[in-house]
C-alpha positions as CSV (number, residue, x, y, z in Angstrom):
1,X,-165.7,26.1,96.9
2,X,-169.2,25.7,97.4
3,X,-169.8,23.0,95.1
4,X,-166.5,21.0,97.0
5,X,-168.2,21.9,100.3
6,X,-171.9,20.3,99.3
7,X,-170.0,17.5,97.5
8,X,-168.2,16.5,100.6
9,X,-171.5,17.1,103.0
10,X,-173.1,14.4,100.7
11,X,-170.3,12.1,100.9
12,X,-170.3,12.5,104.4
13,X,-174.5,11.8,104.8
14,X,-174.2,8.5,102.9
15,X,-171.3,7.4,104.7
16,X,-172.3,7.8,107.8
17,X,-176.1,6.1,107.2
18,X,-174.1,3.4,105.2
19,X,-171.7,3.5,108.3
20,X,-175.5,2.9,110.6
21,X,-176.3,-0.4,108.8
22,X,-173.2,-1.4,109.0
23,X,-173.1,-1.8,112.4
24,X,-177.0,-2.4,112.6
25,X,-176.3,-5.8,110.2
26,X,-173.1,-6.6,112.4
27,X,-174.6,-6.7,115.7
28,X,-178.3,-8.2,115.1
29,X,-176.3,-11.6,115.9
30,X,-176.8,-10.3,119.5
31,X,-180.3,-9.4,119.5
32,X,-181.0,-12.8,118.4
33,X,-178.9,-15.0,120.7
34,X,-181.1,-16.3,122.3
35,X,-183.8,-16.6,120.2
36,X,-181.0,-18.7,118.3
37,X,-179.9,-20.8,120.7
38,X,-182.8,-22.0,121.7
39,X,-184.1,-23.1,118.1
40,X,-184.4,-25.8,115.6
41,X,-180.6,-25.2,115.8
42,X,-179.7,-25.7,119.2
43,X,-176.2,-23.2,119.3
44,X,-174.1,-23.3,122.3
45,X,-172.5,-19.7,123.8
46,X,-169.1,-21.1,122.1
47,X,-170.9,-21.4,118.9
48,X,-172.8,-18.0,119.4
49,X,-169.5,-16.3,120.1
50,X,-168.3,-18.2,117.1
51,X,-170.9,-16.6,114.6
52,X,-169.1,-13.1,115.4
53,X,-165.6,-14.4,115.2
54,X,-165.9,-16.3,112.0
55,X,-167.1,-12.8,110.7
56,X,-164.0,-11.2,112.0
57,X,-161.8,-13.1,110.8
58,X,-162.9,-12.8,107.1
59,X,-163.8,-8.9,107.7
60,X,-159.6,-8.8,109.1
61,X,-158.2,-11.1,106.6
62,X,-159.3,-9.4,103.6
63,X,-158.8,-6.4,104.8
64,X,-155.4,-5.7,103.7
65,X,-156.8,-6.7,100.2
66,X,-159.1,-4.2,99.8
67,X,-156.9,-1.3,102.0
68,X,-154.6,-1.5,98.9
69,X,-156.9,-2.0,96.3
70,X,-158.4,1.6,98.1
71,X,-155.0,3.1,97.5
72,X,-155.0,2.9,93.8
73,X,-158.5,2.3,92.5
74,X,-161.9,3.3,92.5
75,X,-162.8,4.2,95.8
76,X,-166.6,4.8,95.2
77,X,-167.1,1.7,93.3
78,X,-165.5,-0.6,95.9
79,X,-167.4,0.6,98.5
80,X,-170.4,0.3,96.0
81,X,-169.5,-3.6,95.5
82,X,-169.1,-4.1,99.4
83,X,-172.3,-2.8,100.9
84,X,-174.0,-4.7,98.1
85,X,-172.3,-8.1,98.9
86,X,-172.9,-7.4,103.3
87,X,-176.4,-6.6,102.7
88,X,-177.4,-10.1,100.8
89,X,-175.4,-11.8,103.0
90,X,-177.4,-10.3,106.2
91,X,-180.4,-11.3,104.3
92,X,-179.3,-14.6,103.5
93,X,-178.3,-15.8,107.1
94,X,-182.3,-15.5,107.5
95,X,-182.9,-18.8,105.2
96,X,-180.2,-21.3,107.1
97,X,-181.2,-24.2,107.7
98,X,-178.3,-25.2,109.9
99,X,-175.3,-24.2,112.1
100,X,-172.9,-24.6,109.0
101,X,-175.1,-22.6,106.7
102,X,-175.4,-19.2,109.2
103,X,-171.9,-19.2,110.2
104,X,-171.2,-19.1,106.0
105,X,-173.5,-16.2,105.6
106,X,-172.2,-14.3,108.7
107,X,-168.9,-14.9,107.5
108,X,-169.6,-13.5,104.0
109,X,-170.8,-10.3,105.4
110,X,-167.8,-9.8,106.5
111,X,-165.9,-9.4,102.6
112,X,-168.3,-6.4,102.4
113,X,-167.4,-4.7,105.5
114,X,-163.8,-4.8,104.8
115,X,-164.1,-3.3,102.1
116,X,-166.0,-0.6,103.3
117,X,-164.3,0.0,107.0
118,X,-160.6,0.0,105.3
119,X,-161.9,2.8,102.2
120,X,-164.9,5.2,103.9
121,X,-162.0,6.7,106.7
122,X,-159.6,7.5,103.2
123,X,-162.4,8.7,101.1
124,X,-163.8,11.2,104.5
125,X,-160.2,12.5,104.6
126,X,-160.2,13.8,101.2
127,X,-163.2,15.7,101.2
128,X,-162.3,17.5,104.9
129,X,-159.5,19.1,105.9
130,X,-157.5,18.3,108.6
131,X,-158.8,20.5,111.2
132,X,-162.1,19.7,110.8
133,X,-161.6,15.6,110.9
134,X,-162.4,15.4,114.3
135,X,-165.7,16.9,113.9
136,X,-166.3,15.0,110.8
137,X,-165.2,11.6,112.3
138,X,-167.3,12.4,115.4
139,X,-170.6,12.5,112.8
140,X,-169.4,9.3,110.8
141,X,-168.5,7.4,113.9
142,X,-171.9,8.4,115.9
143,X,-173.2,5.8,113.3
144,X,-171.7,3.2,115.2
145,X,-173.6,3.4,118.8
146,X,-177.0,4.2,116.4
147,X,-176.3,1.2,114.1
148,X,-175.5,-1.1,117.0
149,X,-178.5,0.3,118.9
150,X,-180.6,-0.4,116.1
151,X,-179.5,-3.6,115.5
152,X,-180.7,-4.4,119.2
153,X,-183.8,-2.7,119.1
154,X,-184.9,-3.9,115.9
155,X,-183.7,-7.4,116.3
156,X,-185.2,-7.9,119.4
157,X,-188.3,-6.4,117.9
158,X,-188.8,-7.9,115.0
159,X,-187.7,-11.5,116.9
160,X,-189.9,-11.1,119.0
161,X,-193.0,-10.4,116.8
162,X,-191.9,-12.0,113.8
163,X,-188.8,-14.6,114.7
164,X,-185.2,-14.5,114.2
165,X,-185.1,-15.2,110.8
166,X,-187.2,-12.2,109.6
167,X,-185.0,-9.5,112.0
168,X,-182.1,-10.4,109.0
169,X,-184.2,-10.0,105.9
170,X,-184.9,-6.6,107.4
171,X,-181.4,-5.7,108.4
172,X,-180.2,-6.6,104.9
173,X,-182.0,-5.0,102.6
174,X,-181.9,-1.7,103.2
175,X,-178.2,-1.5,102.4
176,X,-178.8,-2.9,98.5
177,X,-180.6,0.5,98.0
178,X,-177.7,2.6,99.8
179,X,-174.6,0.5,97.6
180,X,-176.5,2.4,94.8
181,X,-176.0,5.8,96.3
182,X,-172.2,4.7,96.9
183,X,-171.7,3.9,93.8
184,X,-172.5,7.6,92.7
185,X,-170.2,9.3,95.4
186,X,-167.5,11.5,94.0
187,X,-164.1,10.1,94.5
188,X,-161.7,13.3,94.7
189,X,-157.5,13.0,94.3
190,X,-155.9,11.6,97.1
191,X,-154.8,13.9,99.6
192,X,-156.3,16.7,98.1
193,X,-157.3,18.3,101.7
194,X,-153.8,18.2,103.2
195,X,-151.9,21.5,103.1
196,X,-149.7,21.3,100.8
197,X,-151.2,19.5,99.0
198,X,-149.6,15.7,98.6
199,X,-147.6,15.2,95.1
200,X,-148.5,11.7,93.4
201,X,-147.3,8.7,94.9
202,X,-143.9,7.5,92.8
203,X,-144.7,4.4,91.1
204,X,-144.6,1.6,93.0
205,X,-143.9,3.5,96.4
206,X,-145.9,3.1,98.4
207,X,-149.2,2.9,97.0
208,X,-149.5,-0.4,95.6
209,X,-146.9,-1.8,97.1
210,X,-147.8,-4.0,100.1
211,X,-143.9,-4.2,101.3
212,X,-143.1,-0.8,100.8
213,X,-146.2,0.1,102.7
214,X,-146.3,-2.0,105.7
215,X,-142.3,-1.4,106.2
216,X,-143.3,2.6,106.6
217,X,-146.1,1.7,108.5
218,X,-143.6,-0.5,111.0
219,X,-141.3,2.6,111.1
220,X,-144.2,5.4,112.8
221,X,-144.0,4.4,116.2
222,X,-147.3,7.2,116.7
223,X,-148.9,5.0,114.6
224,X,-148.3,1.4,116.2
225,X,-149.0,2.6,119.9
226,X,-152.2,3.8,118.5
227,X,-153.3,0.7,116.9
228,X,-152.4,-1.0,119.6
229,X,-154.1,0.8,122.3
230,X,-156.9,0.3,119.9
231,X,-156.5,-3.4,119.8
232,X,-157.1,-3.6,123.1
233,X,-160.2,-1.1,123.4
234,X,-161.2,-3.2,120.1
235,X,-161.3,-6.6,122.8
236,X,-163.3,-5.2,125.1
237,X,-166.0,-3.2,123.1
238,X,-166.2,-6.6,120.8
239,X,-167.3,-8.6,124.1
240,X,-169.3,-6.0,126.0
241,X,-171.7,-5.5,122.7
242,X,-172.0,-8.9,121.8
243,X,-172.6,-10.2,125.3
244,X,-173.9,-7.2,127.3
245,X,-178.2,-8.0,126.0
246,X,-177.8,-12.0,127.0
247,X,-175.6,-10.7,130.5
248,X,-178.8,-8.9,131.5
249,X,-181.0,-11.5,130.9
250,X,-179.6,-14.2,132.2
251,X,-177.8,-12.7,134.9
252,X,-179.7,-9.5,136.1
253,X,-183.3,-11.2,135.5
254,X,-184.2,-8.7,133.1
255,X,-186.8,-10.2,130.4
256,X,-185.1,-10.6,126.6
257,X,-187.2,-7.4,125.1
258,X,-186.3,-5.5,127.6
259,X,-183.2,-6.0,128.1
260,X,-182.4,-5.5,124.1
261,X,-184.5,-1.9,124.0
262,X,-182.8,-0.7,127.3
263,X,-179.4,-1.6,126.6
264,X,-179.8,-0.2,122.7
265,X,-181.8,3.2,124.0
266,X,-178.4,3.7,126.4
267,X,-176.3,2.7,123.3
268,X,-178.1,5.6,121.4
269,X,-178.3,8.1,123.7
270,X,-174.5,7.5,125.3
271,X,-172.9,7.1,121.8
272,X,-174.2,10.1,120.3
273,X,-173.0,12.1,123.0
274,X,-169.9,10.9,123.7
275,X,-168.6,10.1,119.9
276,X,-170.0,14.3,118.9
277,X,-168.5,15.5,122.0
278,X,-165.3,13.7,121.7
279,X,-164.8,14.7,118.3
280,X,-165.3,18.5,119.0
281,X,-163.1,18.1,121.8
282,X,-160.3,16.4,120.6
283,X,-160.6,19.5,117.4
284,X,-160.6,22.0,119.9
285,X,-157.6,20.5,122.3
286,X,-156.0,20.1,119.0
287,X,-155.0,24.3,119.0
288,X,-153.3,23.2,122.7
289,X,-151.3,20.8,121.9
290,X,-150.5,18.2,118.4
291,X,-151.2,15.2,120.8
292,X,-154.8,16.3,121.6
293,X,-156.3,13.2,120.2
294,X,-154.0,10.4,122.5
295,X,-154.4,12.4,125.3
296,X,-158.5,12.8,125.1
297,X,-158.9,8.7,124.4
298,X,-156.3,7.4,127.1
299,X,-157.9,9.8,129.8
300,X,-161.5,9.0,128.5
301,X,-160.8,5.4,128.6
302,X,-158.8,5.2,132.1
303,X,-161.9,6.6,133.3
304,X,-164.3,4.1,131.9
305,X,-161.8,1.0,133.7
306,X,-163.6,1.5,136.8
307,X,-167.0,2.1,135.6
308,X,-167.2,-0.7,133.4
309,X,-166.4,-3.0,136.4
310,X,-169.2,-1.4,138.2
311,X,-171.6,-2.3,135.0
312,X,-170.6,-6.0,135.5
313,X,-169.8,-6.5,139.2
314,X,-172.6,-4.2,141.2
315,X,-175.1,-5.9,142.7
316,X,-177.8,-3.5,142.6
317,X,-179.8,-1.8,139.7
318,X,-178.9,2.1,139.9
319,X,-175.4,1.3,140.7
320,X,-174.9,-1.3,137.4
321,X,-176.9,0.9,134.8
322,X,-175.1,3.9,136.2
323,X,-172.3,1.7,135.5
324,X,-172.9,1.0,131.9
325,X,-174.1,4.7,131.0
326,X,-170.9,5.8,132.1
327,X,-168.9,3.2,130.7
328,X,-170.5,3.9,127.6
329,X,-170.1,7.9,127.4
330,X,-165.9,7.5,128.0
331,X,-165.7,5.0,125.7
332,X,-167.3,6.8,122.6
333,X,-165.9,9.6,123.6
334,X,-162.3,8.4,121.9
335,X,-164.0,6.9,118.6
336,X,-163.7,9.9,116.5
337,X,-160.1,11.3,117.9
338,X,-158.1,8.0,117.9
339,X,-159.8,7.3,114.2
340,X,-158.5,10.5,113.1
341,X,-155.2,10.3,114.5
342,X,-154.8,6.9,112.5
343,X,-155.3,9.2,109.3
344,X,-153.2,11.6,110.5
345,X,-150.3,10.3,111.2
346,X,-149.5,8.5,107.7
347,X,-149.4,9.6,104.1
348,X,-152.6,10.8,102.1
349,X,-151.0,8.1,99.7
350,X,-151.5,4.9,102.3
351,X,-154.8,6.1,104.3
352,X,-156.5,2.8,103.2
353,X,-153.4,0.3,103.0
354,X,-153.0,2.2,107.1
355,X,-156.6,1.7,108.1
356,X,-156.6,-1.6,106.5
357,X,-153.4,-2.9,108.7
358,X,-155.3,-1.4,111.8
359,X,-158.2,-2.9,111.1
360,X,-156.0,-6.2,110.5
361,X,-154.4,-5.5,113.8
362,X,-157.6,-4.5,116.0
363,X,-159.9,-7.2,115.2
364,X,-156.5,-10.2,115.4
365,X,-156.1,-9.3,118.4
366,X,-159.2,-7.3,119.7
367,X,-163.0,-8.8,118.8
368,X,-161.6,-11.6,117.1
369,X,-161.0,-13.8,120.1
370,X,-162.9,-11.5,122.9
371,X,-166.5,-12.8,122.1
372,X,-165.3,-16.7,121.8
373,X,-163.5,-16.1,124.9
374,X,-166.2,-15.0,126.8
375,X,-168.3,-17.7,125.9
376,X,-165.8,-20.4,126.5
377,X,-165.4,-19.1,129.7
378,X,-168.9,-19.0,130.2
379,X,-169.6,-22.4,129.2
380,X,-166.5,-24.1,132.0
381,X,-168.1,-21.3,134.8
382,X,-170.3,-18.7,134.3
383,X,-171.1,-15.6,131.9
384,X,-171.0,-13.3,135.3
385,X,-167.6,-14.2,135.8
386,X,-166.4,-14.8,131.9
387,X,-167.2,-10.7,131.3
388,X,-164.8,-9.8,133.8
389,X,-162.2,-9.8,131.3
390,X,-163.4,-7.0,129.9
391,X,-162.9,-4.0,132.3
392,X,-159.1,-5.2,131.7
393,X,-158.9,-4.8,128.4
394,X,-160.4,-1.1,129.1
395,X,-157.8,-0.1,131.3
396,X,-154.8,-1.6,128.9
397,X,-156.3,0.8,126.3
398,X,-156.0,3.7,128.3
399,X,-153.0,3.1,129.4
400,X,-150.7,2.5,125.7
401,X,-152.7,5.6,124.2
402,X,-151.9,7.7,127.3
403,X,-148.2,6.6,126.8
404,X,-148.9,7.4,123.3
405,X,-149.8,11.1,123.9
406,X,-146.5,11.5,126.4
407,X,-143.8,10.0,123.3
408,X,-142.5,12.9,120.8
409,X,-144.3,12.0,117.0
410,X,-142.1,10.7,114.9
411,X,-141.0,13.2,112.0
412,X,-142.5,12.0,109.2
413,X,-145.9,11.6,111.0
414,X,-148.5,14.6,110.5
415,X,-149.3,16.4,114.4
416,X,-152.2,15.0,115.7
C-alpha cells in the first residue's frame, strides 16, 4: 500500500510540472504579441488570434485519436511521445522566418498536447481513488494558472531582454528532459481505484471502439451538460488569457513588462488559491450531496459574470484589478471539480476516449473561435469593446452547470 501510495505521489509530481509547461509553452504566444506584431513579420490581431486557433484546432482534432489510443495502449509512453514532440515544436517556432512558418510550429505543438491533455486526467484516476480526485485534480490543475503565469512572466522577460524568438527556445526545452521522466511513469490497470473494482472491457466494447464509445457517451446526459457548460467557460478563459496582457497595454496604458508580470503574478497567486480551494471544497461538499462538483462550478462561475465585466468595463484602476482578481479566484475555483466530475461520470474503461470528446467539444466550440473572434472584432472597432464578449460566455457557463447540478444523474453515471 505504501509502495502504491509513493508510486501515485510520483505520478502525480510529474504530471502536474509536465501539466506547468504545458500551459507555460501554450500561452507564451501572448507574452509575445506584441513584440510579434510589430516585427520583421508585421502580424495583424486576426493573425495573432490565429496563431492560438490554428493550435486548437490540431490540439481538438487529434484529440479523439489519441483519447482512444489512451484506452487501449501504453499510457506512459504516449504521453512520453507527446511532451517530446510539444517541446521542439515550442523551440522551433523561435527560428521562423515568416507568418506561414510560426503558425506551422504553433500548430504542431498542438499533436503533443493532445496527447497529453486526453491521457494525464485517465492515468491521475487510476492511481487515486475517487474521494480523493478532487484534491488530486485541484494539485494537477493548479499547474494551469502557474504555467500560464509563467508563460507571461517569462516571455515578457526574456522578450524583453533577449527578443521574442529566444522566450521559445526557453519555453521548449525544458519539457524534452520531463518526456524522459514520462516515459518511466508506471501505468497501472484501468480502473483499478474505483470500488469495485472495474472488470475488463469486453472486446470491442467500448474501449477501442470509437462508435460504441461516443454512442454511450451521447446517452449520459450528466456528462454532456458538463462538457457543455465547459465549452462555454472554455470560450471565455481562451479570450481573457490570450488577450487580457495586450488589453492592458493598449487600453489601460500600462507599459508591456508590466503589464505581462502583473497580470501573471495575479494569475499565480488567484489560480493557486482558487483551483486548491475548489478542489478541497468540491471533496468535502461531496459527503453532502453526489452533485457537489456542478453545484460548486455553476455558483463559482455565476459569481465571476459580474466581476469579469468589472475587469473589462471599470474605468478606474482599483475597481478593474479588483475586477480581474476576483474574476480569476471564481473561475479556478471550478477547474478541479468540473474535471473530476468528467471522470466520474463515465467508465474507468473510456476515461481517455471521454476526456478526449470533451476536449474535442470544449476547444470546437470554446478557445477555438474565442481568440479569432476577439481580434476580428477588434480589428472592424476596438479591442475594448471586442472583450466584451467574454463576461457572456462566463455567465452561460454558470448557468448549464448550475442546471446540471439540479437534473437527477443518470444511472449508469458514477455520483459526483
Amino acid at each position: 500500500m505504501r509502495k502504491s501510495l509513493q508510486t501515485a505521489r510520483v505520478g502525480l509530481v510529474v504530471l502536474t510540472l509536465i501539466n506547468l509547461f504545458n500551459y507555460l509553452d501554450r500561452w507564451i504566444v501572448a507574452a509575445l504579441a506584441e513584440s510579434m506584431k510589430h516585427s520583421e513579420l508585421r502580424l495583424s490581431d486576426t493573425q495573432l488570434g490565429a496563431l492560438m486557433t490554428g493550435f486548437l484546432i490540431v490540439y481538438t482534432l487529434t484529440a479523439p485519436l489519441f483519447g482512444l489510443l489512451g484506452d487501449t495502449r501504453s499510457r506512459n509512453r504516449l504521453l512520453a511521445v507527446g511532451v517530446a514532440i510539444w517541446s521542439l515544436a515550442t523551440a522551433l517556432a523561435g527560428l521562423a522566418r515568416s507568418y506561414a512558418g510560426l503558425f506551422a510550429a504553433r500548430a504542431a505543438v498542438g499533436i503533443g498536447e493532445a496527447a497529453y491533455g486526453t491521457i494525464s486526467p485517465a492515468l491521475l484516476a487510476d492511481y487515486f481513488p475517487r474521494q480523493q480526485r478532487g484534491r488530486v485534480f485541484a494539485v494537477f490543475f493548479a499547474a494551469i494558472p502557474i504555467g500560464s503565469a509563467l508563460g507571461y512572466i517569462v516571455g515578457g522577460l526574456v522578450d524583453r531582454y533577449f527578443g521574442w524568438r529566444q522566450a521559445f527556445f526557453v519555453a521548449g526545452v525544458p519539457g524534452l528532459v520531463l518526456a524522459a521522466f514520462a516515459w518511466q511513469l508506471y501505468d497501472p490497470p484501468r480502473g483499478v481505484q474505483d470500488a469495485p473494482p472495474a472488470p475488463p472491457a469486453p472486446p470491442g466494447e467500448p474501449a477501442g471502439n470509437p462508435r460504441g464509445a461516443y454512442r454511450i457517451l451521447l446517452r449520459n446526459r450528466p456528462y454532456l451538460l458538463t462538457v457543455l457548460g465547459y465549452a462555454a467557460y472554455t470560450f471565455a478563459i481562451g479570450a481573457l488569457a490570450f488577450w487580457t496582457p495586450t488589453f492592458l497595454e493598449r487600453v489601460r496604458g500600462i507599459p508591456k513588462a508590466h503589464a505581462t508580470v502583473q497580470f501573471g503574478a495575479i494569475v499565480v497567486v488567484t489560480g493557486f488559491l482558487g483551483t486548491y480551494l475548489g478542489g478541497w471544497l468540491g471533496d468535502r461538499l461531496l459527503r453532502v450531496t453526489h452533485h457537489a462538483y456542478w453545484w460548486l462550478s455553476g455558483i463559482t462561475t455565476l459569481l465571476a459574470a459580474p466581476l469579469t465585466l468589472l475587469a473589462l468595463a471599470a474605468p478606474q484602476p482599483p475597481l478593474y484589478w479588483a475586477g480581474i482578481i476576483g474574476a480569476e479566484l471564481c473561475l479556478f475555483a471550478s477547474t478541479g471539480p468540473i474535471n473530476s466530475a468528467i471522470v466520474n461520470v463515465v467508465s474507468p474503461h473510456m476515461r481517455a476516449t471521454a476526456v478526449a470528446v470533451s476536449i474535442f467539444t470544449i476547444h470546437i466550440l470554446g478557445d477555438v473561435p474565442s481568440p479569432s473572434l476577439v481580434g476580428i472584432i477588434s480589428d472592424a472597432r476596438s479591442l475594448g469593446e471586442a472583450v466584451l464578449i467574454i463576461p457572456v460566455a462566463v455567465l452561460l457557463s454558470g448557468v448549464i452547470w448550475t442546471y446540471a447540478a439540479t437534473r437527477p444523474a443518470a444511472p449508469a453515471a458514477h455520483p459526483c
